[in-house]
PDB file of N, CA, C and O in Angstrom, chain B, residues numbered from 101:
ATOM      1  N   UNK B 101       0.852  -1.161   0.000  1.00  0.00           N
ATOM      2  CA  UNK B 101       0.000   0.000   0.000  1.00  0.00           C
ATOM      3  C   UNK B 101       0.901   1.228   0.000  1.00  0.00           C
ATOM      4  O   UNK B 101       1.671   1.364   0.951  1.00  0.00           O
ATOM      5  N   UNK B 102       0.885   1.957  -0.782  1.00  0.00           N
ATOM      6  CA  UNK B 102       1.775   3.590  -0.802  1.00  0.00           C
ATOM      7  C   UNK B 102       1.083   4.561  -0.062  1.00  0.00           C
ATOM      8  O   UNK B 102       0.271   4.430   0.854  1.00  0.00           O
ATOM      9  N   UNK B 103       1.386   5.225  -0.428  1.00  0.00           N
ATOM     10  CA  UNK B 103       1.194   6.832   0.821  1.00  0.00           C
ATOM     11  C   UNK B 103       0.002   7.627   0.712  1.00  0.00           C
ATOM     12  O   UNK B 103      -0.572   8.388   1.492  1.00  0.00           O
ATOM     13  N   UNK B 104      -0.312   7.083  -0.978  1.00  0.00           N
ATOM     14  CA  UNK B 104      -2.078   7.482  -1.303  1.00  0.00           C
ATOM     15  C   UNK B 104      -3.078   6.527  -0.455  1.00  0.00           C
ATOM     16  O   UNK B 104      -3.964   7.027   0.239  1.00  0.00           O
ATOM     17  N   UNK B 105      -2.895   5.176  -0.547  1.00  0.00           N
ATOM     18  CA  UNK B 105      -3.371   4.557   0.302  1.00  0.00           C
ATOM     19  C   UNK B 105      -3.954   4.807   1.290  1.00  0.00           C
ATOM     20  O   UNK B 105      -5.151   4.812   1.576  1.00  0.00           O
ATOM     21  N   UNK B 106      -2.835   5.076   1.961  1.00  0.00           N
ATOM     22  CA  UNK B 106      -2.793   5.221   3.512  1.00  0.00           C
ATOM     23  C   UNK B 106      -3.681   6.518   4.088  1.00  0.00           C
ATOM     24  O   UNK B 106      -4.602   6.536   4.905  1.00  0.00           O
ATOM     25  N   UNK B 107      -3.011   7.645   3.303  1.00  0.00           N
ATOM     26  CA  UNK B 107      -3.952   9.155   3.558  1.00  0.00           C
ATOM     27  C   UNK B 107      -5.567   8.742   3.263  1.00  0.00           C
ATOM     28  O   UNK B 107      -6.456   9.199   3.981  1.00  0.00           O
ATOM     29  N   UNK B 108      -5.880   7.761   2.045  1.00  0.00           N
ATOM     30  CA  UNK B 108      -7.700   7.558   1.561  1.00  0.00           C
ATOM     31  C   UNK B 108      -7.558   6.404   3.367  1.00  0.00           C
ATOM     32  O   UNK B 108      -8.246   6.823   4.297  1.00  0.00           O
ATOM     33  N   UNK B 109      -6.874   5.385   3.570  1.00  0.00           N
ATOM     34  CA  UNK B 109      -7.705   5.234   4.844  1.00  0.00           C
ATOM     35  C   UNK B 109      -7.643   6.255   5.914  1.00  0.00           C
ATOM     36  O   UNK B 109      -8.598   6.105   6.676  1.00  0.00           O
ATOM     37  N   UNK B 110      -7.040   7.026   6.181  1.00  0.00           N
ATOM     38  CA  UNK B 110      -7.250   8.069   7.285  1.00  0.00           C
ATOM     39  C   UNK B 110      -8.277   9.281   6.810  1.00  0.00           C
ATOM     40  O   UNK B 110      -8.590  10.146   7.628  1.00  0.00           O
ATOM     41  N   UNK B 111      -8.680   9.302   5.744  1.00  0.00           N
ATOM     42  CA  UNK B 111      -9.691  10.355   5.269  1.00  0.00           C
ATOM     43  C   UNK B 111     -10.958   9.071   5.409  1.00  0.00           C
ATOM     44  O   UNK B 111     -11.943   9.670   5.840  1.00  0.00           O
ATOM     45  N   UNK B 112     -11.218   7.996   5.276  1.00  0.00           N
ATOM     46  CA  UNK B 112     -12.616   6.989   5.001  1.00  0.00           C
ATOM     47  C   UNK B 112     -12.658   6.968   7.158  1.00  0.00           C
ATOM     48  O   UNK B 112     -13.554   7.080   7.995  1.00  0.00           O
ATOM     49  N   UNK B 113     -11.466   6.806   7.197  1.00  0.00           N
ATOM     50  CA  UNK B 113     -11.869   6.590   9.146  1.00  0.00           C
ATOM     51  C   UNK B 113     -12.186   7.957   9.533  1.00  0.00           C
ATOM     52  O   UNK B 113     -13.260   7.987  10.133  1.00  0.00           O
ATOM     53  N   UNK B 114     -11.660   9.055   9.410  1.00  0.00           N
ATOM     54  CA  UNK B 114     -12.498  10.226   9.782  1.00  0.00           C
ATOM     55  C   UNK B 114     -13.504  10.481   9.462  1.00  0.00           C
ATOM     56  O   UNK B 114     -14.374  10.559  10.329  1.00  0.00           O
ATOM     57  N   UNK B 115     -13.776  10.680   8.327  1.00  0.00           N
ATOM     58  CA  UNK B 115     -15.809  10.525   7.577  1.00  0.00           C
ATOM     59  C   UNK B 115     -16.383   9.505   8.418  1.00  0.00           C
ATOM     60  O   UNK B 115     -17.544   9.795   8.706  1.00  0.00           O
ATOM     61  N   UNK B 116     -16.039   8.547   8.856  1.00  0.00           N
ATOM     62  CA  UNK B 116     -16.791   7.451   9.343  1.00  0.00           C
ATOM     63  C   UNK B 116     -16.714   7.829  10.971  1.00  0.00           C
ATOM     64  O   UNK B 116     -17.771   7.667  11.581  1.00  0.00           O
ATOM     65  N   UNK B 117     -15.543   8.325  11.746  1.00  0.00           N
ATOM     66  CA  UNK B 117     -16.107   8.625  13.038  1.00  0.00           C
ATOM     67  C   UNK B 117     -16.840   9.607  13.117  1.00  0.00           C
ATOM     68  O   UNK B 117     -17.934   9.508  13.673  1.00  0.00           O
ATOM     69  N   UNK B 118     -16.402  10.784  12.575  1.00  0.00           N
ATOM     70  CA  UNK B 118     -16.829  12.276  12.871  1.00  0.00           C
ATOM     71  C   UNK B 118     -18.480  12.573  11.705  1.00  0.00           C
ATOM     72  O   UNK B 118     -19.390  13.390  11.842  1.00  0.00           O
ATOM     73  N   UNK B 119     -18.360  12.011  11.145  1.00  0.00           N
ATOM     74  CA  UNK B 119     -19.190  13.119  10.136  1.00  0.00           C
ATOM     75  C   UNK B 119     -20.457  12.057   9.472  1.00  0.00           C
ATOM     76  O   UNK B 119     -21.177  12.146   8.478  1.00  0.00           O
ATOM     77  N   UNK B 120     -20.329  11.154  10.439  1.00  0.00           N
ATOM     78  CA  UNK B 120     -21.536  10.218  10.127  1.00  0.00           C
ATOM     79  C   UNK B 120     -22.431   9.632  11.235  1.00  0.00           C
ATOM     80  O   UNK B 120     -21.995   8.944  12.158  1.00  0.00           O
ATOM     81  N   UNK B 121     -23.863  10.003  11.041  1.00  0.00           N
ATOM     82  CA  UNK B 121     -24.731   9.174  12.038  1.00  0.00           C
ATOM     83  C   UNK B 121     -25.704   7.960  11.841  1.00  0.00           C
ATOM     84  O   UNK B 121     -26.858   7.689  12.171  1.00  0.00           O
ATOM     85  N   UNK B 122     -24.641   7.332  11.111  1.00  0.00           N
ATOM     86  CA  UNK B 122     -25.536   5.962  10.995  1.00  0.00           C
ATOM     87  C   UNK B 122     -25.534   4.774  11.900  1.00  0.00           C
ATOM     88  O   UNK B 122     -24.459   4.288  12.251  1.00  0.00           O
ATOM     89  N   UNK B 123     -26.170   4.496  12.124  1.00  0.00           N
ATOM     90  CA  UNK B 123     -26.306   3.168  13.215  1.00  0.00           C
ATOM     91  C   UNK B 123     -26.650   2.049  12.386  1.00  0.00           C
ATOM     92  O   UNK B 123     -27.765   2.160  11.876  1.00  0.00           O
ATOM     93  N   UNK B 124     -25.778   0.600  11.992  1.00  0.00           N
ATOM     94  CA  UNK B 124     -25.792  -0.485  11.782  1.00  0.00           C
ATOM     95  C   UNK B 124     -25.530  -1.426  13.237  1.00  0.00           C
ATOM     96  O   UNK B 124     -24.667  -1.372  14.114  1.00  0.00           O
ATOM     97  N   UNK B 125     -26.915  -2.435  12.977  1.00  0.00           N
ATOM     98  CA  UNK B 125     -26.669  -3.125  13.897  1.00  0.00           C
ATOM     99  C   UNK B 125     -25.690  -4.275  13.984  1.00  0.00           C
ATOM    100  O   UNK B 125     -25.438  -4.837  12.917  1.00  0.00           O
ATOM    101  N   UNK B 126     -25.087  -4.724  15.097  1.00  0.00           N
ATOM    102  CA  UNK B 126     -23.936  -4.710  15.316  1.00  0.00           C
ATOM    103  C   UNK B 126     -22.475  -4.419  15.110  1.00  0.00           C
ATOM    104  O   UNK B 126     -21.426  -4.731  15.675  1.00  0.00           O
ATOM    105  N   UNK B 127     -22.774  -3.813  14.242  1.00  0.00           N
ATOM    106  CA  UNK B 127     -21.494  -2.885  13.566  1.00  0.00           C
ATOM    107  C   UNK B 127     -21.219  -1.392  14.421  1.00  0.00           C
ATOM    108  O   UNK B 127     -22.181  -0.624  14.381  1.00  0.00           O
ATOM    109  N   UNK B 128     -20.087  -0.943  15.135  1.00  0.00           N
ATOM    110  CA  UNK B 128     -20.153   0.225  15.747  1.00  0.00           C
ATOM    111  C   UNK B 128     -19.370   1.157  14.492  1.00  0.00           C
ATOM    112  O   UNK B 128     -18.195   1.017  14.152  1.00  0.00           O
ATOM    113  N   UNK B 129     -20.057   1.839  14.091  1.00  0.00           N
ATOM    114  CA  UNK B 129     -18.759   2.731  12.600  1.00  0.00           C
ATOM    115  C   UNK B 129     -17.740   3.604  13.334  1.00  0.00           C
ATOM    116  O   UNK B 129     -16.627   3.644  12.811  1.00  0.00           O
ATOM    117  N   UNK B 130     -17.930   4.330  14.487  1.00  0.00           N
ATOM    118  CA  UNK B 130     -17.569   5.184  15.101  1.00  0.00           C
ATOM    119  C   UNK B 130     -15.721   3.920  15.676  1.00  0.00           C
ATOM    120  O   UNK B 130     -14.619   4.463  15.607  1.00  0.00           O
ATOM    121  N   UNK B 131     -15.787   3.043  15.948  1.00  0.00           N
ATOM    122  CA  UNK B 131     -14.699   2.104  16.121  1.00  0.00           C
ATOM    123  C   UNK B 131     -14.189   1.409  15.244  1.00  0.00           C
ATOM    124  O   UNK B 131     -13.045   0.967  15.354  1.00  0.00           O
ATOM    125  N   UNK B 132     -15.226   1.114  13.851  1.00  0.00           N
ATOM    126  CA  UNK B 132     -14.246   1.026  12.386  1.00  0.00           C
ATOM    127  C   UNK B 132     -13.385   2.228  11.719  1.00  0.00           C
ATOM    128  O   UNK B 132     -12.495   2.093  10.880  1.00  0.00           O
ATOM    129  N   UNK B 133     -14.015   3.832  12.477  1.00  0.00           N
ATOM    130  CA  UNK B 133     -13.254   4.642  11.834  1.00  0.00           C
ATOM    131  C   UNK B 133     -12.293   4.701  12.371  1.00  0.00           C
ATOM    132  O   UNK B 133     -11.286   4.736  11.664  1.00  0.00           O
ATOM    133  N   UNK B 134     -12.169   4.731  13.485  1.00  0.00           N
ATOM    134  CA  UNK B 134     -10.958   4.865  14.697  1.00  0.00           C
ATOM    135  C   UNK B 134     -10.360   3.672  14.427  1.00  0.00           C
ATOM    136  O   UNK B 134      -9.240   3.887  14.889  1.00  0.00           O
ATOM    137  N   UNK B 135     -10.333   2.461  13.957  1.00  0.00           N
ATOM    138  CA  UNK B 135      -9.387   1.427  13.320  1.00  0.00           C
ATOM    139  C   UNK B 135      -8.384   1.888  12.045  1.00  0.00           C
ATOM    140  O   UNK B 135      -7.160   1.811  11.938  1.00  0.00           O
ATOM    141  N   UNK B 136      -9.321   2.351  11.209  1.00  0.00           N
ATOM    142  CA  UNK B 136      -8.733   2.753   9.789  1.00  0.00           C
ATOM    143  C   UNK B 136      -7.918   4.016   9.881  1.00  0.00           C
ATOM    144  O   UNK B 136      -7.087   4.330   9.029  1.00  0.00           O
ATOM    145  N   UNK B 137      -8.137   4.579  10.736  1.00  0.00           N
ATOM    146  CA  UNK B 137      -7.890   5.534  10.718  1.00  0.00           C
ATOM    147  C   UNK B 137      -5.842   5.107  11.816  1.00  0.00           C
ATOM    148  O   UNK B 137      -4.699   5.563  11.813  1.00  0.00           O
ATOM    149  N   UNK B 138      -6.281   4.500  12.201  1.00  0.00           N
ATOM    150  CA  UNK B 138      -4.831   3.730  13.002  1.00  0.00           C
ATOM    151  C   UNK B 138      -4.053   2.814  12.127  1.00  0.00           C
ATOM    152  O   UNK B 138      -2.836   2.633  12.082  1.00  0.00           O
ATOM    153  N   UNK B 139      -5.019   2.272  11.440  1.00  0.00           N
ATOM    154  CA  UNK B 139      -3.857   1.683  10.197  1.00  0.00           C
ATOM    155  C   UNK B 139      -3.428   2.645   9.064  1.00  0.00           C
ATOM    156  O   UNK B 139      -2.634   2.291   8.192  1.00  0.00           O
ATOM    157  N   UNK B 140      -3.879   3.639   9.102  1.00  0.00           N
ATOM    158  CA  UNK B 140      -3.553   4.253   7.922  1.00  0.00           C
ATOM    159  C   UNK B 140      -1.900   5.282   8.197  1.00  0.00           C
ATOM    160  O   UNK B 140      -1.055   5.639   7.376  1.00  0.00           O
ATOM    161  N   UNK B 141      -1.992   5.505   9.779  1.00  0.00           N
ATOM    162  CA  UNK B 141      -1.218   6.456  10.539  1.00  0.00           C
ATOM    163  C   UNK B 141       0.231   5.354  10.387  1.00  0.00           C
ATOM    164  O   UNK B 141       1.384   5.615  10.044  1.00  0.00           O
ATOM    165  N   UNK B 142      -0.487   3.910  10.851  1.00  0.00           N
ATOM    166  CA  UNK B 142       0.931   3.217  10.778  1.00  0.00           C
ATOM    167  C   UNK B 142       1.160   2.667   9.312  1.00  0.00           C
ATOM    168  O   UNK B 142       2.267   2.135   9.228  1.00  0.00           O
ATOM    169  N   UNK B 143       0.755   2.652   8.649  1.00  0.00           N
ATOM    170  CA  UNK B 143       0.970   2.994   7.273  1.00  0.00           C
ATOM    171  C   UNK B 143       2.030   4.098   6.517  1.00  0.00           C
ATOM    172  O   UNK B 143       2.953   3.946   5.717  1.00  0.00           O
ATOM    173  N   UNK B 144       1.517   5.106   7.082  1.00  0.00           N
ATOM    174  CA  UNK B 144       2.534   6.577   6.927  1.00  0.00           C
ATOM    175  C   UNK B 144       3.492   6.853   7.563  1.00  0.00           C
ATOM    176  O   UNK B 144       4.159   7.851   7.290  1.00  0.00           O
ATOM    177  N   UNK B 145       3.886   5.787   8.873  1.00  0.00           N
ATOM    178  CA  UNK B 145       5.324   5.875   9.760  1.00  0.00           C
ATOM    179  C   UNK B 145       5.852   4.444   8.768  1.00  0.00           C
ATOM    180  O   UNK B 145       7.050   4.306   9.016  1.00  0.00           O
ATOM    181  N   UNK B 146       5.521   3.649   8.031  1.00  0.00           N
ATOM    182  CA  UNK B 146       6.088   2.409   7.782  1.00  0.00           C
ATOM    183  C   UNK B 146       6.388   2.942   6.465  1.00  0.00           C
ATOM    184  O   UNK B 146       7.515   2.645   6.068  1.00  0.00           O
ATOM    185  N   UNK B 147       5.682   3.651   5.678  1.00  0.00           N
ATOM    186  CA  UNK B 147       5.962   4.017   4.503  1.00  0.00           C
ATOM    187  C   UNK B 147       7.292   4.964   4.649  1.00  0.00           C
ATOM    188  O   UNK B 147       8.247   4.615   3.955  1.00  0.00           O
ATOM    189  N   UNK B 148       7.452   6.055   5.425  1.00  0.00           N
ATOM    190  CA  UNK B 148       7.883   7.374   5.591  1.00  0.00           C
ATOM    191  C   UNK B 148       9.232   6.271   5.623  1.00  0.00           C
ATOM    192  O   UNK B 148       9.982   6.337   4.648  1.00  0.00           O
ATOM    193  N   UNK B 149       9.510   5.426   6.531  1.00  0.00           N
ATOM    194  CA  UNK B 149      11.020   4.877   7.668  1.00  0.00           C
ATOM    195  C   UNK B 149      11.357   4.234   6.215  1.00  0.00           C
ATOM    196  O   UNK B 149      12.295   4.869   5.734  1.00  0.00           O
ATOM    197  N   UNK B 150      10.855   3.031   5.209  1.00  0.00           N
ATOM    198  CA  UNK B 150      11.021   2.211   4.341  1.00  0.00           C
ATOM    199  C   UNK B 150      11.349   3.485   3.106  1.00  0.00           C
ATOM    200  O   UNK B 150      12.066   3.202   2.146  1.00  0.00           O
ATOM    201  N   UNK B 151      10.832   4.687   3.236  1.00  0.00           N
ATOM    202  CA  UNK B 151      11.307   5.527   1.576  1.00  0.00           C
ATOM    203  C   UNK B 151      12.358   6.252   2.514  1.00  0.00           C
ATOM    204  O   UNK B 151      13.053   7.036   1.868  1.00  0.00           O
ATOM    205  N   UNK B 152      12.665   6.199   3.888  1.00  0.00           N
ATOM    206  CA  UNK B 152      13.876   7.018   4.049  1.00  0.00           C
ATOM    207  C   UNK B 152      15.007   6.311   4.190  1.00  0.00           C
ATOM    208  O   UNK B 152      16.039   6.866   4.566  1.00  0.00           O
ATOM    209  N   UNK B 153      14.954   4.938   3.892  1.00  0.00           N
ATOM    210  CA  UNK B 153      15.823   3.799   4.040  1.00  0.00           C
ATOM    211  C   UNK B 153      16.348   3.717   2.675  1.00  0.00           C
ATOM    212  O   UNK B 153      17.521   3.346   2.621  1.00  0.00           O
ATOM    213  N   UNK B 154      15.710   3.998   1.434  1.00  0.00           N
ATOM    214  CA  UNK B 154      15.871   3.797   0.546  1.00  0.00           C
ATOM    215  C   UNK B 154      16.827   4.784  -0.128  1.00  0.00           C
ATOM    216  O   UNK B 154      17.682   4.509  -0.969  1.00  0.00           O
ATOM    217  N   UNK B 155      16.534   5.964   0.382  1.00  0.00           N
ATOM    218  CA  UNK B 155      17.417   7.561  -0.129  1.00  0.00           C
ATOM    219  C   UNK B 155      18.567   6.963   0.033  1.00  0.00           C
ATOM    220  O   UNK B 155      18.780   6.230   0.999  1.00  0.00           O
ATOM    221  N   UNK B 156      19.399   7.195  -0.850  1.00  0.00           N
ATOM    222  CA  UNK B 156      21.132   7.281  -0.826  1.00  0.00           C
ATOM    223  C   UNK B 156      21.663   8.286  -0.868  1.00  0.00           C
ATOM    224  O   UNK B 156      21.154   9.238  -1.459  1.00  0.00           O
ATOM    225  N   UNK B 157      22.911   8.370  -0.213  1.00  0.00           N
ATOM    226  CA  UNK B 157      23.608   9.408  -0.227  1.00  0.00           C
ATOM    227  C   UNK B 157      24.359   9.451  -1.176  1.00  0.00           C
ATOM    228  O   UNK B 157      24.971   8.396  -1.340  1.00  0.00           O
ATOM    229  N   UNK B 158      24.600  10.308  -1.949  1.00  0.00           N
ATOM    230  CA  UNK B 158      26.157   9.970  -3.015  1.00  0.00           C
ATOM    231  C   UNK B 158      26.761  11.270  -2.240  1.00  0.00           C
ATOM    232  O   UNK B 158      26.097  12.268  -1.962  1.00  0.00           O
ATOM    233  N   UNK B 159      27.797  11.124  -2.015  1.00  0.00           N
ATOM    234  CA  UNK B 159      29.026  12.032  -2.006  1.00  0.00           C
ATOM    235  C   UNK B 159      28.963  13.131  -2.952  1.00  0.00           C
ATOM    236  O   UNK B 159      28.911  12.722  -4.112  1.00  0.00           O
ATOM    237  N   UNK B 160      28.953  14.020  -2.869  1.00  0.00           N
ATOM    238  CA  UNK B 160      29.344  15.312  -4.035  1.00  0.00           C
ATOM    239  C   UNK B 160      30.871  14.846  -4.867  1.00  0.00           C
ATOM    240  O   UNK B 160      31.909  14.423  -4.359  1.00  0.00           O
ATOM    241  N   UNK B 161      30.525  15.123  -6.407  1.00  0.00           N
ATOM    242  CA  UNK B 161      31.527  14.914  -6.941  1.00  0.00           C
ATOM    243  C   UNK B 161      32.951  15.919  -6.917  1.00  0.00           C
ATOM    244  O   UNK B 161      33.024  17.139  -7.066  1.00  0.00           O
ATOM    245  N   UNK B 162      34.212  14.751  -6.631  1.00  0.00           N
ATOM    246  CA  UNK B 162      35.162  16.461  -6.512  1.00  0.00           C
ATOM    247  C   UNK B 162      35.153  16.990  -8.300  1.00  0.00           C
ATOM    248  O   UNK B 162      35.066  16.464  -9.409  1.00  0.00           O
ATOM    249  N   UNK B 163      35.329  18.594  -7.594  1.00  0.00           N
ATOM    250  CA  UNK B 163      35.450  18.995  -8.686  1.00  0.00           C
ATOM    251  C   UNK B 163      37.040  19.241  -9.234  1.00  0.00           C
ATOM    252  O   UNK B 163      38.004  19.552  -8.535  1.00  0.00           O
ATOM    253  N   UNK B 164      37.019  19.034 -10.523  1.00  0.00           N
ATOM    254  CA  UNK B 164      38.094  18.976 -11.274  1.00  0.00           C
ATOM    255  C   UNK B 164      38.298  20.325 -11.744  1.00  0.00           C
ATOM    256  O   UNK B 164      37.464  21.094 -12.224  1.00  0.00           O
ATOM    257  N   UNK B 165      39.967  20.560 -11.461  1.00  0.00           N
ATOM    258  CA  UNK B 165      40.690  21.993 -11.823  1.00  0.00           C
ATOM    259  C   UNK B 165      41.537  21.803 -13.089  1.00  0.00           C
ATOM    260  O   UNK B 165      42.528  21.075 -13.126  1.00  0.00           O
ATOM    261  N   UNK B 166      41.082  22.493 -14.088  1.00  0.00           N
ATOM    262  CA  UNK B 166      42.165  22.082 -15.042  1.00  0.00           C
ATOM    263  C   UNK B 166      42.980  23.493 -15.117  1.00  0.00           C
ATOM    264  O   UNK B 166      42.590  24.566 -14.656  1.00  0.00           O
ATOM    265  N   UNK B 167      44.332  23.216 -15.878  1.00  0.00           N
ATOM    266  CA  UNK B 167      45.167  24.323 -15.965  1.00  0.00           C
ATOM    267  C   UNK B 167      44.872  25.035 -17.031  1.00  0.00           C
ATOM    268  O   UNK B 167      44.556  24.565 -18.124  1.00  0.00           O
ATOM    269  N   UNK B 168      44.963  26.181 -16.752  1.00  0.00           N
ATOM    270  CA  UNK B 168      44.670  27.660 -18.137  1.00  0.00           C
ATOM    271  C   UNK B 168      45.717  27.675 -19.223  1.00  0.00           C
ATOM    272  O   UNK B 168      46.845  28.111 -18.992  1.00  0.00           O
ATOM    273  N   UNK B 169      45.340  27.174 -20.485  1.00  0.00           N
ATOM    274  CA  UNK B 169      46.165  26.835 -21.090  1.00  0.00           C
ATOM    275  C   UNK B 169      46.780  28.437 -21.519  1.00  0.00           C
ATOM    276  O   UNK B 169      46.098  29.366 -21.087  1.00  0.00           O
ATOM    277  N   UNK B 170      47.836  28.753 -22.215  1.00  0.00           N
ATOM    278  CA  UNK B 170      47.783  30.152 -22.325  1.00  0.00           C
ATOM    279  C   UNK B 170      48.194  29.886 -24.203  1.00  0.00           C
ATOM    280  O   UNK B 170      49.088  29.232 -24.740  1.00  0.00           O
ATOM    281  N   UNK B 171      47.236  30.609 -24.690  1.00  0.00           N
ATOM    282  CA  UNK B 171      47.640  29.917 -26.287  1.00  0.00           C
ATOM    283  C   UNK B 171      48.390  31.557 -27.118  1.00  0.00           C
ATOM    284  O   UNK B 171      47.840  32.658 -27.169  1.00  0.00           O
ATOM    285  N   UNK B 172      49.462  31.251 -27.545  1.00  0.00           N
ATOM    286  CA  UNK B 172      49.729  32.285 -27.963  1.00  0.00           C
ATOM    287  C   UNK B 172      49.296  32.916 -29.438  1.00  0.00           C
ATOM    288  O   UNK B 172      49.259  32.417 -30.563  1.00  0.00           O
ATOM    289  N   UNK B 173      49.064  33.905 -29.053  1.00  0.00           N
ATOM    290  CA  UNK B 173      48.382  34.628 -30.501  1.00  0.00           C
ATOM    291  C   UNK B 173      49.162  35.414 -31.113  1.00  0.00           C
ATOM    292  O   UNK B 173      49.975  36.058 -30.451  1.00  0.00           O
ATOM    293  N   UNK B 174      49.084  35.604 -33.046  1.00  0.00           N
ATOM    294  CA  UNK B 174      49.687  36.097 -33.506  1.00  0.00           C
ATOM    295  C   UNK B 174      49.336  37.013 -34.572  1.00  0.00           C
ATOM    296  O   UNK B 174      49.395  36.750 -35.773  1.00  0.00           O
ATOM    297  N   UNK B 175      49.009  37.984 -34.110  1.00  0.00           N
ATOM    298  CA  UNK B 175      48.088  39.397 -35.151  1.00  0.00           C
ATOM    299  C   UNK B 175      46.841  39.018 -34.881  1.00  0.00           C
ATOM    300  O   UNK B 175      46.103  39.567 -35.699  1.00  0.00           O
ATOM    301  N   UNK B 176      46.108  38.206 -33.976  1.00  0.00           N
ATOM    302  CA  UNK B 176      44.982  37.981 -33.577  1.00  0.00           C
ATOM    303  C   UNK B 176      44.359  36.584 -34.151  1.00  0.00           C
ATOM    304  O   UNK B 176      43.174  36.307 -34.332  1.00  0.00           O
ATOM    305  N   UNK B 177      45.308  35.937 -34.340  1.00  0.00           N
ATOM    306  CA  UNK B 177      45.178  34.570 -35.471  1.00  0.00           C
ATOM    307  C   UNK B 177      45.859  33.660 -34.512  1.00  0.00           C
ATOM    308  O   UNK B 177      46.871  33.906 -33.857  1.00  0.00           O
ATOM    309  N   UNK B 178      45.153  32.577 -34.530  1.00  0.00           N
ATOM    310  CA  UNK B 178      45.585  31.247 -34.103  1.00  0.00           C
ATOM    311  C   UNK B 178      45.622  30.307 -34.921  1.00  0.00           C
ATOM    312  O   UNK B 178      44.572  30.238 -35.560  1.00  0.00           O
ATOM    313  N   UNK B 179      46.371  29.541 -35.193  1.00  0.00           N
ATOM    314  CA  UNK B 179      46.776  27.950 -35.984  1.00  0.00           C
ATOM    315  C   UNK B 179      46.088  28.502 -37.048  1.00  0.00           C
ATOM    316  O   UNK B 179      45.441  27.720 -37.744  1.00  0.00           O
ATOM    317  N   UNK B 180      46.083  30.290 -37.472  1.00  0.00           N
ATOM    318  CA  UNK B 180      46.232  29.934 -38.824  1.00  0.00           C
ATOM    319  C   UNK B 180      44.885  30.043 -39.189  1.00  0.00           C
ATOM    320  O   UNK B 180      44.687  30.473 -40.326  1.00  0.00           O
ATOM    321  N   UNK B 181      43.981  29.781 -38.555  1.00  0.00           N
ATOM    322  CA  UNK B 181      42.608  29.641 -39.026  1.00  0.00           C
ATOM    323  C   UNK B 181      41.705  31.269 -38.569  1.00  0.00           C
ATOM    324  O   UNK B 181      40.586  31.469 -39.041  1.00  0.00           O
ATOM    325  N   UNK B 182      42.172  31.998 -37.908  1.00  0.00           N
ATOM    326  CA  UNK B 182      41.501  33.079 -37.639  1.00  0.00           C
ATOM    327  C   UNK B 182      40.372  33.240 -36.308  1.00  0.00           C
ATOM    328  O   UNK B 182      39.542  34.125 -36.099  1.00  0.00           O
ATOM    329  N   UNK B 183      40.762  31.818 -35.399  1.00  0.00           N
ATOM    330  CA  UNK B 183      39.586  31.804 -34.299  1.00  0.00           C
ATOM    331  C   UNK B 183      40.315  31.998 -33.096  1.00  0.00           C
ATOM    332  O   UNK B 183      39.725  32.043 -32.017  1.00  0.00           O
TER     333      UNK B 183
END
């Protein structure tokens, strides 16, 4: 189950404790929402720990210094070709 998952069960267990007055017999909804709503929470600490397990670190690459070549110019012409 991913992280969409998890948020639709913690949004279906809140609608179902708070914002509903239906009475099914033997069914309490008010303690199915408060279930879903607990799996969905440990859902989002199991998801969160398992995608932060996964991040890698890479090292920053060193950066490379090269030397300034110094090209000599002659009447504003190089090798001749004019660049």
């Amino acid at each position: 189950m991913g992280l969409g998952g998890c948020i639709i069960l913690i949004a279906v267990g809140a609608i179902l404790t708070f914002a509903t007055d239906w009475h099914m017999q033997g069914v309490n909804l008010d303690v199915v929402g408060l279930i879903l709503m607990a799996v969905g929470i440990i859902g989002v600490a199991t998801f969160s720990s398992i995608a932060r397990r996964r991040r890698v670190m890479v090292p920053p690459a060193a950066t490379v210094v090269e030397e300034e070549r110094h090209h000599h110019h002659r009447d504003g012409y190089t090798d001749g070709y004019g660049v």
